[in-house]
Backbone as a chain_set.jsonl record, in Angstrom:
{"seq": "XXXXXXXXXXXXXXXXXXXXXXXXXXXXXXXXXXXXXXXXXXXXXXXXXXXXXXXXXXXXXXXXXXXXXXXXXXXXXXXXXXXXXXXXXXXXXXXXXXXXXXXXXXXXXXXXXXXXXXXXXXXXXXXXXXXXXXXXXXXXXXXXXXXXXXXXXXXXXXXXXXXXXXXXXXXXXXXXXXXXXXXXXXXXXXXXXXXXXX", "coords": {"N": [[0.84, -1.174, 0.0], [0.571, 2.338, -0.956], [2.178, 5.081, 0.739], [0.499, 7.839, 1.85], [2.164, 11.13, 1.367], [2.359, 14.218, 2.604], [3.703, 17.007, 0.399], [6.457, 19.884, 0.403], [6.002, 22.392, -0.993], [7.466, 24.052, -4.254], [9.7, 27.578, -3.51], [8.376, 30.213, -4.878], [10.252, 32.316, -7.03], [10.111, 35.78, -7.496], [12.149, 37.272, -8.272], [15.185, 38.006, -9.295], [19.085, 38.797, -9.396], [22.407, 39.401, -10.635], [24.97, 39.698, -8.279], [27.937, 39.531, -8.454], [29.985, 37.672, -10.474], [31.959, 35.564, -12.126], [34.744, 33.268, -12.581], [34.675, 31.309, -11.214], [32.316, 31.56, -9.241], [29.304, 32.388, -8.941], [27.135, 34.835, -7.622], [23.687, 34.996, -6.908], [20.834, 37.136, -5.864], [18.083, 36.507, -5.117], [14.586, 37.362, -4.765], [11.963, 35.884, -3.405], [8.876, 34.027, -2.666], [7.187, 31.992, -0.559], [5.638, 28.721, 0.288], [3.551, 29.435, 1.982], [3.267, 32.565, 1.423], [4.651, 34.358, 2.919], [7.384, 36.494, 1.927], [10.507, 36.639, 1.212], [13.863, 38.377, 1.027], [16.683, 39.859, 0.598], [17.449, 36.544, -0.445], [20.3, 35.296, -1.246], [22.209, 33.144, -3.257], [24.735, 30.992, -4.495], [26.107, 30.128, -7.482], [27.847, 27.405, -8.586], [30.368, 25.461, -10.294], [29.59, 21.739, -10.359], [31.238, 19.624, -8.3], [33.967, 17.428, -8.352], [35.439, 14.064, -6.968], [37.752, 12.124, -5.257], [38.027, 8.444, -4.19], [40.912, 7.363, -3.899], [42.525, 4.013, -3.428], [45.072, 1.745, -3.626], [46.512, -1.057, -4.464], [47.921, -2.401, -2.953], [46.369, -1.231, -0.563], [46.874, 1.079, 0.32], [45.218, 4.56, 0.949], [44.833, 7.106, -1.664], [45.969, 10.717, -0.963], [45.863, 14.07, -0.973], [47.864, 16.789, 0.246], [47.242, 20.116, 1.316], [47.409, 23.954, 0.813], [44.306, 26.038, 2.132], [42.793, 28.673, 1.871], [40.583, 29.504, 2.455], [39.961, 28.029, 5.265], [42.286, 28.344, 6.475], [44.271, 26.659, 7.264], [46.666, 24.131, 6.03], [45.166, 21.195, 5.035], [45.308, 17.781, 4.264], [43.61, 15.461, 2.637], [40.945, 14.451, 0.26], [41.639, 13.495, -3.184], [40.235, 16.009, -5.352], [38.349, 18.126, -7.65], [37.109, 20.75, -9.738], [33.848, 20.408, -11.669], [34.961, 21.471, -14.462], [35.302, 20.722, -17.132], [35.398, 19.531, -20.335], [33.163, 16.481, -21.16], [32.02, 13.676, -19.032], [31.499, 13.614, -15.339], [33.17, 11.738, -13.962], [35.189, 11.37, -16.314], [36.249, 13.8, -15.287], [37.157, 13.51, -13.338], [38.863, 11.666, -13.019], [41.135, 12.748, -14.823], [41.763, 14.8, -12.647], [42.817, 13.334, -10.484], [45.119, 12.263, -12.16], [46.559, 14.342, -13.107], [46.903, 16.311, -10.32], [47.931, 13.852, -8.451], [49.504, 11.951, -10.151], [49.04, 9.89, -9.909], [46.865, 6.856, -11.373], [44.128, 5.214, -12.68], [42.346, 1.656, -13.567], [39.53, 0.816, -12.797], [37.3, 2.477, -12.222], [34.598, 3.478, -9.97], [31.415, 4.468, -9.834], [30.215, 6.301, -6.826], [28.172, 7.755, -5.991], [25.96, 11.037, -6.271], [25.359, 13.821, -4.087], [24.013, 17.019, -3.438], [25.906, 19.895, -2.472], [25.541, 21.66, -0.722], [22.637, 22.516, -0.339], [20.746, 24.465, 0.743], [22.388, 27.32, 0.217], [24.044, 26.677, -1.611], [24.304, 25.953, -5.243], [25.318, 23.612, -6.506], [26.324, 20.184, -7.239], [27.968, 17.036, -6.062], [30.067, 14.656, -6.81], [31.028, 11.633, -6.67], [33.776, 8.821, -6.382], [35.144, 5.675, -6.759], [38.289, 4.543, -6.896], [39.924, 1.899, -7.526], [43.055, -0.503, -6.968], [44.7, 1.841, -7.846], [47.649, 3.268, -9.228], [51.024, 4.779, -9.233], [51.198, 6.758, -11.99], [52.649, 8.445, -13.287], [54.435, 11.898, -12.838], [52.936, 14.313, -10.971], [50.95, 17.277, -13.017], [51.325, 20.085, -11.801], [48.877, 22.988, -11.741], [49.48, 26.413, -11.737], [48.223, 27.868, -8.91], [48.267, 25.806, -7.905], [49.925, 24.246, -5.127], [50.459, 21.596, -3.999], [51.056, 17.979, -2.317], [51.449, 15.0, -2.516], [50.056, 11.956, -0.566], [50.293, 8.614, 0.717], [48.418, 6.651, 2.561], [48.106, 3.705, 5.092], [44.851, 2.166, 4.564], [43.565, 1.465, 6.757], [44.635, 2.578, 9.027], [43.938, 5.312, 7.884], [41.158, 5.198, 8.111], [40.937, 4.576, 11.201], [42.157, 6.861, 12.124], [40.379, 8.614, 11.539], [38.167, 7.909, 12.976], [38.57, 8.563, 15.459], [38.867, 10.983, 15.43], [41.312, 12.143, 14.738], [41.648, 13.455, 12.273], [40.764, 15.643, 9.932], [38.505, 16.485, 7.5], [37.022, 17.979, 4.7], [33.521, 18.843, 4.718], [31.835, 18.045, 2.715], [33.982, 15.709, 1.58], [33.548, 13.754, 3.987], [30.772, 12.928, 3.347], [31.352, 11.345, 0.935], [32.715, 9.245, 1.995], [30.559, 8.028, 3.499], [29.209, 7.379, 1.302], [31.325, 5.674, 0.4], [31.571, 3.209, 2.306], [28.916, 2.643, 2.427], [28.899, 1.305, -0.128], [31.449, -0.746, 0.235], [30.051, -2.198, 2.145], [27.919, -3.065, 0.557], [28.905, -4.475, -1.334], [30.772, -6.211, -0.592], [33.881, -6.181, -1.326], [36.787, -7.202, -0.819], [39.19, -5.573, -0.967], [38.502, -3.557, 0.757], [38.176, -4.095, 3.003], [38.978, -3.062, 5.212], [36.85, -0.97, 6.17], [34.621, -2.743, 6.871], [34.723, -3.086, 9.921]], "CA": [[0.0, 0.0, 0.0], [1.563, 3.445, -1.203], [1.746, 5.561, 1.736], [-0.183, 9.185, 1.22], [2.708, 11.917, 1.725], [2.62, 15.69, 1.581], [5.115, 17.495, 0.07], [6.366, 21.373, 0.559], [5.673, 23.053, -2.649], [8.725, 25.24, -4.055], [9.497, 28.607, -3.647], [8.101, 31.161, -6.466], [11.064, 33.194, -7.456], [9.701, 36.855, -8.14], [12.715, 38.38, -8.879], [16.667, 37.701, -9.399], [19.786, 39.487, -9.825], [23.451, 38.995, -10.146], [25.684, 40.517, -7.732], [28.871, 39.162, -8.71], [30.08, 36.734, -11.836], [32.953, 35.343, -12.624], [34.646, 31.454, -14.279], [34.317, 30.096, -10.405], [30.997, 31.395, -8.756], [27.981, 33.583, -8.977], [26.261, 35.031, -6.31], [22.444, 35.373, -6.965], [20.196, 37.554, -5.009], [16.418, 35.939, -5.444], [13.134, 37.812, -4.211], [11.119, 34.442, -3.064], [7.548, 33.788, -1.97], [7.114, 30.883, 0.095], [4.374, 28.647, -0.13], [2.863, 30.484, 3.256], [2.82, 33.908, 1.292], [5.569, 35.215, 3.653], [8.584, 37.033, 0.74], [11.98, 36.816, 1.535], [14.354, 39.473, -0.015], [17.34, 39.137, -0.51], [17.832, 34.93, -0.677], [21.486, 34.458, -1.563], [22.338, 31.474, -3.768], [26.15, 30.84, -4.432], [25.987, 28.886, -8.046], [28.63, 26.827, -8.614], [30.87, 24.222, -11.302], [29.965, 20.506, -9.997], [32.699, 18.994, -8.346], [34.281, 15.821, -7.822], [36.165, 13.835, -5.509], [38.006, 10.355, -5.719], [38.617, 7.708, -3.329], [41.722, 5.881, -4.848], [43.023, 3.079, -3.36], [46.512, 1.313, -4.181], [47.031, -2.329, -4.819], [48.887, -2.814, -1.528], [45.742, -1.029, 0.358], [46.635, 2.324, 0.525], [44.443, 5.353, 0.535], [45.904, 8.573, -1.813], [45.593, 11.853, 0.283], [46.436, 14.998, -0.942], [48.171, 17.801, 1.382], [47.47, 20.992, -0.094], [47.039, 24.736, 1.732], [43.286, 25.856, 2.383], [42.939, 30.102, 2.539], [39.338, 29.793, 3.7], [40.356, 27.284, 6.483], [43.395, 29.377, 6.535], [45.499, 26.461, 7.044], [47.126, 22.984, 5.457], [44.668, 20.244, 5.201], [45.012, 16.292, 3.711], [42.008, 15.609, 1.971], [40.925, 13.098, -1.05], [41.995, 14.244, -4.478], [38.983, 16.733, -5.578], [38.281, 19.528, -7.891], [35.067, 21.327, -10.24], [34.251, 20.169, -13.295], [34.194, 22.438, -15.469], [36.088, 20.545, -18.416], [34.371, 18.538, -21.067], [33.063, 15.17, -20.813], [31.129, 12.966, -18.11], [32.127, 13.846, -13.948], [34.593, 10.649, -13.991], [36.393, 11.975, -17.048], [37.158, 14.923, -14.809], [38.115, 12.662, -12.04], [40.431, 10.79, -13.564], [42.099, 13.971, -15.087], [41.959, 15.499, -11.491], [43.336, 12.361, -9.829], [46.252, 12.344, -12.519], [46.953, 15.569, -12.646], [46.682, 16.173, -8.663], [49.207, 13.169, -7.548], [50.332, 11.254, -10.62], [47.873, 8.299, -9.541], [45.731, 6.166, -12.334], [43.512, 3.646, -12.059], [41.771, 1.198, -14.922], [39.432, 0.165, -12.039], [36.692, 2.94, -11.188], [33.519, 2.498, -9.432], [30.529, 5.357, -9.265], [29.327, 6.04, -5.84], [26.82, 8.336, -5.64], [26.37, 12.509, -5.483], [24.852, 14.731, -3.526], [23.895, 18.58, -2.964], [27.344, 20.898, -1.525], [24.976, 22.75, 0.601], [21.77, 22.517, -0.846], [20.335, 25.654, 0.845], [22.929, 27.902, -0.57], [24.779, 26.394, -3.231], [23.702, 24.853, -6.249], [26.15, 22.647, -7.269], [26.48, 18.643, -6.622], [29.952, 16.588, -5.703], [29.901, 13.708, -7.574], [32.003, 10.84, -5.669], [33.812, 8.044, -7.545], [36.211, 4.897, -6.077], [39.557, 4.318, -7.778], [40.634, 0.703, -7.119], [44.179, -0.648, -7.497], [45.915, 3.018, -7.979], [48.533, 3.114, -9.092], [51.904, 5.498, -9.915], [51.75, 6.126, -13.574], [53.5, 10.296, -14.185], [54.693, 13.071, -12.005], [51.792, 15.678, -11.101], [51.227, 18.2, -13.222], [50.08, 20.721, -11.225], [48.235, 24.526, -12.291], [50.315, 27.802, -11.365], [47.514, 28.209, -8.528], [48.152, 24.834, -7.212], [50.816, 23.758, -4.577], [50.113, 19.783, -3.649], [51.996, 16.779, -2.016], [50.626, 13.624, -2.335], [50.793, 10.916, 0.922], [49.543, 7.478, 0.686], [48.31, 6.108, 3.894], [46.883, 2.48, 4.934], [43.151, 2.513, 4.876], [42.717, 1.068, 7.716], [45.269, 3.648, 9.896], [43.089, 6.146, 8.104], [40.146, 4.563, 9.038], [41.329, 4.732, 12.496], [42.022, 7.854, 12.492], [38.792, 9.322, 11.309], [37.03, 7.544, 13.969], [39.399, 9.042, 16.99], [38.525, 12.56, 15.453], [42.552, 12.856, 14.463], [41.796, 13.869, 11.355], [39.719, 16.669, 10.046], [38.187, 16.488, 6.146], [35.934, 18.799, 4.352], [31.823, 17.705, 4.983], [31.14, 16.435, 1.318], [34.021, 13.807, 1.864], [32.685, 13.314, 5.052], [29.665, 12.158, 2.782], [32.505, 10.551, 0.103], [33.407, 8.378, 2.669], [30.298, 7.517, 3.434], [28.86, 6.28, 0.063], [32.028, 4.685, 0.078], [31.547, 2.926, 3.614], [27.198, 1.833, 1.916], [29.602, 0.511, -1.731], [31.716, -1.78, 0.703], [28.999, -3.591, 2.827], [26.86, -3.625, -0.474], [30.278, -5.806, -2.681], [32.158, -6.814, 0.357], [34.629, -6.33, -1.893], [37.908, -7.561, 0.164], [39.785, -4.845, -1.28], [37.714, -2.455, 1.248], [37.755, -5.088, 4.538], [38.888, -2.459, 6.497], [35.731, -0.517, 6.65], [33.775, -3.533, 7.408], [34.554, -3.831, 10.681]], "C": [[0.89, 1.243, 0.0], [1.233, 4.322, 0.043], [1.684, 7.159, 0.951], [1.42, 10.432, 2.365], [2.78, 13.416, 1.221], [3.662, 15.905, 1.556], [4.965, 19.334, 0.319], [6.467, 21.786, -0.846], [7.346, 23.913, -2.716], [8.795, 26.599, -3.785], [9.304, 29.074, -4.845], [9.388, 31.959, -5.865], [10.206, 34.23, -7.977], [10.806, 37.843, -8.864], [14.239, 37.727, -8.515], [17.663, 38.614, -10.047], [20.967, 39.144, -9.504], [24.341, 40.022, -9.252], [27.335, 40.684, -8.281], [28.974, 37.653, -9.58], [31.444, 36.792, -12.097], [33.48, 33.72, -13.253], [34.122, 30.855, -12.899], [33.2, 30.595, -9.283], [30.182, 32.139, -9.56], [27.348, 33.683, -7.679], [25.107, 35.909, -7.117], [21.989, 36.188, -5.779], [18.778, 37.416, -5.454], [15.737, 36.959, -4.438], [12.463, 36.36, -4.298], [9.857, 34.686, -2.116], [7.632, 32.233, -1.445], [5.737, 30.029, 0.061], [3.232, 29.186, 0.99], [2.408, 31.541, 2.726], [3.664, 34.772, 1.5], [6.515, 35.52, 1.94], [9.638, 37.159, 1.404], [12.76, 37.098, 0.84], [15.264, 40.176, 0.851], [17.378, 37.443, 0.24], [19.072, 35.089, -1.503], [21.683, 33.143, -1.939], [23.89, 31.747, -4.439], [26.166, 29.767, -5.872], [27.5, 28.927, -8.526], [29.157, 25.897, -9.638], [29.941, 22.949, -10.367], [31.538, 20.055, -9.606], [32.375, 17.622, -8.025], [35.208, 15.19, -7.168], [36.139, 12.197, -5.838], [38.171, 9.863, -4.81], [39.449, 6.838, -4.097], [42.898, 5.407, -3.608], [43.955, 2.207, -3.959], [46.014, -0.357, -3.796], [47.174, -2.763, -3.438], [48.073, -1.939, -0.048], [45.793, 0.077, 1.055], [45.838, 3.522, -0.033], [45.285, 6.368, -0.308], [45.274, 9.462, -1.411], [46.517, 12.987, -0.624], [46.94, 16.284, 0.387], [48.239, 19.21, 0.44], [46.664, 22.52, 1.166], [45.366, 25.283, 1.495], [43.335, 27.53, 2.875], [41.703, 30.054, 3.071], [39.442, 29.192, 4.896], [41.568, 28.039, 7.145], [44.137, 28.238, 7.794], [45.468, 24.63, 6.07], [46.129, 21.734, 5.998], [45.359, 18.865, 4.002], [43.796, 15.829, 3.828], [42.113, 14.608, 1.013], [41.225, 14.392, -2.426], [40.483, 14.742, -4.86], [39.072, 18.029, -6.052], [37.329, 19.936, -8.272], [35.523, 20.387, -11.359], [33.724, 21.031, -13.786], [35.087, 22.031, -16.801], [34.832, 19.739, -19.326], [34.122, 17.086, -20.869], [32.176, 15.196, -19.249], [31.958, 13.259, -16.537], [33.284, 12.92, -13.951], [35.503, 10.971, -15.204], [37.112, 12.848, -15.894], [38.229, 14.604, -13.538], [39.011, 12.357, -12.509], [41.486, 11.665, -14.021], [42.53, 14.699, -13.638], [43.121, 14.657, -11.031], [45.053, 12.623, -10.898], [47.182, 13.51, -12.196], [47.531, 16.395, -11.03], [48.308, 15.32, -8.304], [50.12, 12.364, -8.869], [49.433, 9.702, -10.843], [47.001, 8.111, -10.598], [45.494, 5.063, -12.17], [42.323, 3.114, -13.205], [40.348, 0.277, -13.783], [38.082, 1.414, -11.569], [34.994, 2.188, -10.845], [32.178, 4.233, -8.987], [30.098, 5.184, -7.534], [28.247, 6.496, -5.476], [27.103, 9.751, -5.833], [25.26, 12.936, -4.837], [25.033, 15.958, -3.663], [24.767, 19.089, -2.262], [26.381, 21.023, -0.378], [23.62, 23.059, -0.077], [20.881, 24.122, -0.236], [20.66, 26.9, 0.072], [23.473, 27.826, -1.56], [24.209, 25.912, -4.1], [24.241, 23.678, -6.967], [25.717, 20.849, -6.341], [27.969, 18.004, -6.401], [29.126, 15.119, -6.167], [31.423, 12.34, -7.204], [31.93, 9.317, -6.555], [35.318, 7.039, -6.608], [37.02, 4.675, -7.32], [40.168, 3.075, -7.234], [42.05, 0.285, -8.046], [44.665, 0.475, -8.322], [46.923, 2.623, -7.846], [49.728, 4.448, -9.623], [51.765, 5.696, -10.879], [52.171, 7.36, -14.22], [53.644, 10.958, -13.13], [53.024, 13.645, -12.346], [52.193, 16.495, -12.294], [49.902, 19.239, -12.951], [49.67, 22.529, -11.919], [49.555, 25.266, -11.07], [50.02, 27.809, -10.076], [47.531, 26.759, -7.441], [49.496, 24.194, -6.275], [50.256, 22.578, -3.574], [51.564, 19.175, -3.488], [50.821, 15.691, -1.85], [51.512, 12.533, -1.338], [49.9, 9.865, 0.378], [49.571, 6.818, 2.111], [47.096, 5.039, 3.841], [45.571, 3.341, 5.062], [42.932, 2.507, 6.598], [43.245, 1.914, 8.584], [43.894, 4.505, 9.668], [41.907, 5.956, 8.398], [39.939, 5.263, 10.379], [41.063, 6.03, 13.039], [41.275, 9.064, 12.625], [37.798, 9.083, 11.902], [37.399, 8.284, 15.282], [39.726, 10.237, 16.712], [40.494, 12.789, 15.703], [43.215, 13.611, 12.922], [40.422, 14.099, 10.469], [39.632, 16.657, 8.2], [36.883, 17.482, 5.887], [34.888, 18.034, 4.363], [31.846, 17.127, 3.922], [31.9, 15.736, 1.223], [34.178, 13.264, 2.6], [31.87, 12.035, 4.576], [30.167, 11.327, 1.675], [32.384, 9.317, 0.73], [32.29, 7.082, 3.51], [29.457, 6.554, 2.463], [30.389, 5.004, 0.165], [31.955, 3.39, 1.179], [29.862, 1.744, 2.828], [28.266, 0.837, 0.449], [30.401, -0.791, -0.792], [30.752, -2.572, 0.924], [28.213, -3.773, 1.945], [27.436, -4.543, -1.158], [30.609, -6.787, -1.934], [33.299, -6.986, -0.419], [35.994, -6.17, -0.63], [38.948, -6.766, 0.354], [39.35, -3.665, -0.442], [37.369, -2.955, 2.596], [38.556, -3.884, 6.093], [37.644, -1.086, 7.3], [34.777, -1.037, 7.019], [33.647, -4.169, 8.938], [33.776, -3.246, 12.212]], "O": [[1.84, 1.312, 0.78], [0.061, 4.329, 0.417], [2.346, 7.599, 0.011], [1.574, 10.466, 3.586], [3.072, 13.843, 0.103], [4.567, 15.425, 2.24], [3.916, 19.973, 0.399], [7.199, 21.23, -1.666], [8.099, 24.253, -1.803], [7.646, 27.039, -3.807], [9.855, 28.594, -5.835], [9.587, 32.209, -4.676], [9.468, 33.872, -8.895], [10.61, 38.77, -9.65], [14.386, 37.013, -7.523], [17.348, 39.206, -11.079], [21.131, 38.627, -8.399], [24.355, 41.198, -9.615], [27.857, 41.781, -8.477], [28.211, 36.707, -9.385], [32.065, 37.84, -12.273], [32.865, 33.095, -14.117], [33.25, 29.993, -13.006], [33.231, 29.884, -8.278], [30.402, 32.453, -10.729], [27.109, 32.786, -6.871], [25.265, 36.971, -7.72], [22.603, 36.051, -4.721], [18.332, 38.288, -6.198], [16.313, 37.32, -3.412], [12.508, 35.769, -5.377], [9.838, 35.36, -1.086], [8.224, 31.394, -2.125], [4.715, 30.665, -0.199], [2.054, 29.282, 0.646], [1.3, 31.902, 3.122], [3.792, 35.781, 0.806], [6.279, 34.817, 0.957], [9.609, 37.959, 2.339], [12.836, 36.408, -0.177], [14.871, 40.963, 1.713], [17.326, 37.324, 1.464], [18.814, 34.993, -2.703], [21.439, 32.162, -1.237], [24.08, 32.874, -4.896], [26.232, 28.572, -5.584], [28.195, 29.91, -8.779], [28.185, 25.281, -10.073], [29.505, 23.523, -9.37], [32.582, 20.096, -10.257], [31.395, 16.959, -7.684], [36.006, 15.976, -6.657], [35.313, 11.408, -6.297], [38.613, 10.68, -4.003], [39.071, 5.878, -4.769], [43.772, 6.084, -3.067], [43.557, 1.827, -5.06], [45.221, -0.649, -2.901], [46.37, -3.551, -2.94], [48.586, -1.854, 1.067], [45.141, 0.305, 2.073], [45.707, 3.634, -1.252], [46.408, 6.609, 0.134], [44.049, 9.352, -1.363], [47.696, 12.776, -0.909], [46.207, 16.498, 1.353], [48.865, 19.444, -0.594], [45.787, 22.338, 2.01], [45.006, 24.856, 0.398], [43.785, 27.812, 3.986], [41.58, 30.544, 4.194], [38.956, 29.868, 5.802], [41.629, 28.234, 8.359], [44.489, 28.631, 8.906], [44.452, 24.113, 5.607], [46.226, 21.312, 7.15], [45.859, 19.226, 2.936], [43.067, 15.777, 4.819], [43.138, 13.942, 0.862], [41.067, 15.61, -2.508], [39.558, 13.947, -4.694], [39.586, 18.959, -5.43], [36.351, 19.77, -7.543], [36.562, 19.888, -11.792], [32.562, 21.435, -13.758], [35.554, 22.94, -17.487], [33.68, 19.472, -18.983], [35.048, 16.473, -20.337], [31.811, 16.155, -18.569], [33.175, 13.094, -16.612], [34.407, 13.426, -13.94], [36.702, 10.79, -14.992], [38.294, 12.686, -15.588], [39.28, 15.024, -13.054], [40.096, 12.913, -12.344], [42.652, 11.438, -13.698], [43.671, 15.155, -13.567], [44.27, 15.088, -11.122], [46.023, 13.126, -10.332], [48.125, 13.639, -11.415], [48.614, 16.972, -10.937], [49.392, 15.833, -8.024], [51.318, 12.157, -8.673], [49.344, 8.836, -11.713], [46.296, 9.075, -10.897], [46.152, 4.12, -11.729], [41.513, 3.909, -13.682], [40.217, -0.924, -14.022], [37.799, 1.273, -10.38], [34.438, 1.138, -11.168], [32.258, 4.865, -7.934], [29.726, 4.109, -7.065], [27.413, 5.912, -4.784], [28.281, 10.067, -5.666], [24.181, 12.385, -5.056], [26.163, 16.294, -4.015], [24.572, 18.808, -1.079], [26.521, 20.503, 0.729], [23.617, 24.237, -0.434], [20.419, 24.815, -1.142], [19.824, 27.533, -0.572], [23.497, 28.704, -2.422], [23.297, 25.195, -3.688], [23.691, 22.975, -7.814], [25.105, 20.558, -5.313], [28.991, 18.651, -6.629], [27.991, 14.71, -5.924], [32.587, 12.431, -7.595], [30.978, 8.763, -7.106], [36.238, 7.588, -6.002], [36.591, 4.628, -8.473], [41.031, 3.273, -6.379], [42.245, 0.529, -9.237], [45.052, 0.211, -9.461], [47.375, 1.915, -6.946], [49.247, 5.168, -10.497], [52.218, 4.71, -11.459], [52.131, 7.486, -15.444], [52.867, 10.612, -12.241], [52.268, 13.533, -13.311], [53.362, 16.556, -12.676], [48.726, 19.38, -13.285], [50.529, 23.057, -12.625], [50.181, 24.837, -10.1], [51.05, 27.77, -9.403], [46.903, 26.713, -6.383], [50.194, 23.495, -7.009], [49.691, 22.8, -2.503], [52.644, 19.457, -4.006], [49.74, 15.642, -1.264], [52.711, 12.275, -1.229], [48.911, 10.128, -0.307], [50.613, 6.512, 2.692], [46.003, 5.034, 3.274], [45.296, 4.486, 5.421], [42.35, 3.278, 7.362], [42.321, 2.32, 9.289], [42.992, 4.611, 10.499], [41.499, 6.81, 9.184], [39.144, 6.157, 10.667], [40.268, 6.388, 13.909], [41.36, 10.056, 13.349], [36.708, 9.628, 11.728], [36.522, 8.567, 16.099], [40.615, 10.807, 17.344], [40.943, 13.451, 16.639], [44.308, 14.034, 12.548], [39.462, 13.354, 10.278], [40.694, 16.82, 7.599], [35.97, 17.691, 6.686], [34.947, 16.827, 4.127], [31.874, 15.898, 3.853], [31.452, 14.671, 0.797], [34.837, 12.229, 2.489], [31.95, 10.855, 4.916], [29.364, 10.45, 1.359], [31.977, 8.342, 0.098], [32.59, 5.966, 3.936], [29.115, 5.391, 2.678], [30.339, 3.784, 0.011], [32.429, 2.38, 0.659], [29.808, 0.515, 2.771], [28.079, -0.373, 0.321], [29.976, -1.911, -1.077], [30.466, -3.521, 0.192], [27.479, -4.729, 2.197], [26.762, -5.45, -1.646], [30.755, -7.958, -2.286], [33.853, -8.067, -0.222], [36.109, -5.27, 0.202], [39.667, -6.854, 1.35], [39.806, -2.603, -0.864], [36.485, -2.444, 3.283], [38.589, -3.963, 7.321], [37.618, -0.552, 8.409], [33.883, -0.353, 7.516], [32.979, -5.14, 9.295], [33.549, -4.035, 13.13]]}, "num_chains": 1, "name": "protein.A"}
């Protein structure tokens, strides 16, 4: 039996304007009616490329981790390889160009996991999350002007560890990376991933 659910209607947009435009945001300012009646003015919306974000995994069971500086965090995080797409082709093209590009790392081996909404209130973009099995070495980085990266490879299962004992701090969407990747294990059991199964 289908169960009877309401839904919230969308907001009417009455009115929009850009504030600022350039290759890597926009900031909207919407006039919005609600479905109440109430108008809210200004609504800020932040639109955005799509990005994406790899989990690659080595042969021998290591995660790759970029180390790379962070001016809105305003300092040095290690993070999963991840950038926009804004090139041509399908989100995993851009991965795989990221991922090379980024550490050097390729992999004949990926695996969709899922995306989600950045920040669905304000942003508009999605992160589009993708496993890289058996990574491996295969070119030096080559990194943009704009980009200063080191790539670390660390077991899974350390990092694992260490993401449970809050010793290591990742941006929220691969927070949510980590956990599509976490639902893709216990859905394969792929053995190659036995250290999140436990």
């Amino acid at each position: 039996m289908a169960e009877d659910r309401k839904t919230v209607a969308p907001w009417k947009v009455l009115e929009s304007k850009y504030n600022y435009r350039d290759r890597w945001l926009a900031l909207r300012s919407d006039t919005v009616e609600l479905p109440n009646g109430r108008v809210l003015t200004p609504f800020h919306v932040i639109e955005q490329p799509d990005w994406v974000t790899s989990i690659a995994i080595t042969h021998d069971g290591n995660i790759v981790l970029v180390e790379e500086y962070r001016h809105g965090a305003r300092q040095t995080m290690v993070e999963l390889p991840s950038g926009i797409h804004d090139g041509p082709g399908e989100p995993i093209d851009q991965i795989r160009r990221e991922l090379l590009e980024e550490t050097g790392f390729a992999s004949d081996d990926w695996h969709p996991l899922g995306s989600f909404f950045a920040n669905a209130p304000r942003l508009d973009n999605r992160v589009h999350c993708f496993l890289a099995l058996d990574a491996r070495k295969a070119a030096e980085p080559r990194l943009e002007d704009g980009e200063v990266i080191l790539t670390h490879e660390v077991s899974l299962p350390r990092f694992i560890e260490e993401l449970r004992d809050g010793r290591r701090t990742l941006h929220g969407f691969q927070g949510s990376a980590l956990w599509l990747l976490d639902a893709y294990a216990r859905r394969t059991r792929d053995k190659r991933l036995a250290a999140l199964l436990d």
